[in-house]
N, C-alpha and C positions, 0 to 999 in steps of 0.2 A: 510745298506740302506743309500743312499745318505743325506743330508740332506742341512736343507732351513734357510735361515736367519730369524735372533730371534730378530722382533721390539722392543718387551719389554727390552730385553738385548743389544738394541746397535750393534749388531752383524752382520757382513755381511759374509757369507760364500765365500769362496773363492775355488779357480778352480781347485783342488782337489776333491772338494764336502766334507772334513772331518774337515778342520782349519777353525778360524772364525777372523775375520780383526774388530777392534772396533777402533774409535776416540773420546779421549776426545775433550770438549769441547773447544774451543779455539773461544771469540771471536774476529771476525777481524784477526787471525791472531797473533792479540798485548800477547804475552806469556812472563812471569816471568822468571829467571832463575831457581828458586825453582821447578816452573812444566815441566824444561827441564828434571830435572833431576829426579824429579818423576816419569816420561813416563820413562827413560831411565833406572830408577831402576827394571820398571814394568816389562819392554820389556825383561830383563834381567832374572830378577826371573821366569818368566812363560814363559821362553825357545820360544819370539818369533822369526821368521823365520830374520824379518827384519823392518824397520821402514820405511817410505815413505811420505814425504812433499805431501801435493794433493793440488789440484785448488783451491778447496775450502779453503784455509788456514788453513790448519787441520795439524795434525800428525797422519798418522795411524800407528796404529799397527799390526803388520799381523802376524799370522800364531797362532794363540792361540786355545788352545782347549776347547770345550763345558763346560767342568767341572769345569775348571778354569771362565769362565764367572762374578760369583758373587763377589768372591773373589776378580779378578781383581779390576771389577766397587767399591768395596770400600777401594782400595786406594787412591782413590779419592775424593778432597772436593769435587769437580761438579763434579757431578752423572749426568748431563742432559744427555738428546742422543736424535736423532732425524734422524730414519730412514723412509722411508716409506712414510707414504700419510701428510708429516708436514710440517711447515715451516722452511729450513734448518737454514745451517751456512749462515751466513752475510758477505760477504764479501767488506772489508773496506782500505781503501787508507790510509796513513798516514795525509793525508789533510795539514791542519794548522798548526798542531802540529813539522810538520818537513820540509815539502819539499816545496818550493820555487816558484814550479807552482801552489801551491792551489788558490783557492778562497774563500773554506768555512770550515768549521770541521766536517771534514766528520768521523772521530771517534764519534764525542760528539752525532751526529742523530746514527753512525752503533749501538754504543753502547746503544741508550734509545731503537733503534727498536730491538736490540737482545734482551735485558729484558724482551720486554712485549711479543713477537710475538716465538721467539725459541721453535724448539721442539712441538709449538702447530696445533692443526690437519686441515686440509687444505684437500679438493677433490682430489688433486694430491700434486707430491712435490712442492714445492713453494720456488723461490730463489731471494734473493733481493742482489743489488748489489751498494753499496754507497762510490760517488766519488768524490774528493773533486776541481776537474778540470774539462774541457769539452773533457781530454785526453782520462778520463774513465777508470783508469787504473785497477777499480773492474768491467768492464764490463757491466758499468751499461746497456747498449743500449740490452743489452745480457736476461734480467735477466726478473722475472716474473713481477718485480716492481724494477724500478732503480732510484738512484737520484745521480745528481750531481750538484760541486761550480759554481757559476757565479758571479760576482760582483754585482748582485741582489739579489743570494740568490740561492736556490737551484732549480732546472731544475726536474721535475717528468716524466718517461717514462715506459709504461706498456707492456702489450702484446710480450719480447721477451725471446728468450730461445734460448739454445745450444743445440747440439747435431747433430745428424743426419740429421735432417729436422730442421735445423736451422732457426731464424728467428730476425728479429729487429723490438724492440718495437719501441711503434707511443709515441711524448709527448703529458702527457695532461695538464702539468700546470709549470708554471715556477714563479720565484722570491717569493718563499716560507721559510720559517723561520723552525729553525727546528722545534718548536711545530707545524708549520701548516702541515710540510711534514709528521710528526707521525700523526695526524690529519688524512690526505689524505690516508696516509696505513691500517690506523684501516678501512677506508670508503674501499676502495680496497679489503683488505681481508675479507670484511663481502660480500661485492657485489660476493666476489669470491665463500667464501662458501654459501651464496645463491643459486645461478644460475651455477655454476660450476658440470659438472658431469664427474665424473672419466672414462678414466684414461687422459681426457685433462687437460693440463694446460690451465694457465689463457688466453694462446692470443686465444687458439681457444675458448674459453666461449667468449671473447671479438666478436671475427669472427661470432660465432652463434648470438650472441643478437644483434651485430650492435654496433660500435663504438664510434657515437654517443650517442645509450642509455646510452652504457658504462659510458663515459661521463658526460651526466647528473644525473647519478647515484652517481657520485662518487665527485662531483665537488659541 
């Protein structure tokens, strides 16, 4: 019998319909060399097919079997996973920290908003994208909730997403600190799972109540 990706395990089945693809955690991207080579002992020992950089700033692992599942997930310290109806991986610019176009630390907000928000349950997936320019280079204009640097401070844009029926979010606030921008994502994601009914994301909840409400809801 074919079978279906495992939330609780992390696990996405792949096109086969029999191997399972898992990604630890990585946030931002920013990985140790110790958990290079953790993944690469993993991938090794539990005979995966092949490894794979993805958009998301991840490393997947692909081709592993069901029964190995548990096993793998602890050899790992971060056990998080986040498949399904959650709020994913964060994806984050080196900002400040290294590259020359920043304006803001776009690590110092990816990383407070991964702590509190990762992995947690949301009406559809939920992906936020934090940039330390107006270049966007995490896609913020992309994302369900984005922020990026300005020399005021941080720029917030909501309502967009990839895919098929792509779209670009609208802003709703600008020259923001990063406590204010966590601030505005806690107000975002509550209005989200509020008013949100699956399997839209946030821009069509946005589209359904009005932009405006939006807006004042969250502002």
């Amino acid at each position: 019998m074919p079978k279906a990706n495992i939330p609780e395990k992390g696990a996405i089945v792949q096109r086969d319909m029999e191997t399972y693809l898992i990604h630890p955690h990585i946030p931002g991207g920013f990985v140790e060399p110790k958990l290079l080579r953790k993944i690469a002992d993993v991938a090794e020992k539990y005979g995966a097919k092949y490894l794979k950089l993805t958009g998301a700033q991840r490393i997947a692992i692909i081709g592993l079997q069901e029964k190995d599942l548990d096993n793998i997930w602890a050899e790992f310290e971060d056990r998080q996973r986040a498949i399904g109806l959650t709020v994913r991986s964060i994806q984050i610019c080196p900002g400040t920290r290294s590259c020359k176009k920043a304006k803001q630390d776009s690590p110092g907000l990816g990383f407070a908003l991964d702590k509190e928000f990762y992995g947690k349950p949301a009406p559809a997936k939920f992906k936020m994208g934090i940039s330390g320019c107006s270049n966007c280079c995490s896609d913020s204009w992309m994302k369900d909730l984005g922020f990026f640097g300005t020399d005021e401070g941080f720029t917030a844009v909501a309502g967009g997403k990839g895919g098929g029926t792509a779209k670009v979010g609208r802003e709703i606030a600008t020259g923001l600190s990063e406590e204010q921008a966590i601030a505005l994502a806690r107000k975002v994601i509550a209005f989200y799972r509020e008013n949100g009914k699956a399997p839209e994301r946030l821009g069509g909840t946005i589209e359904r109540v009005g932009f405006e409400n939006f807006k004042k809801a969250v502002l």
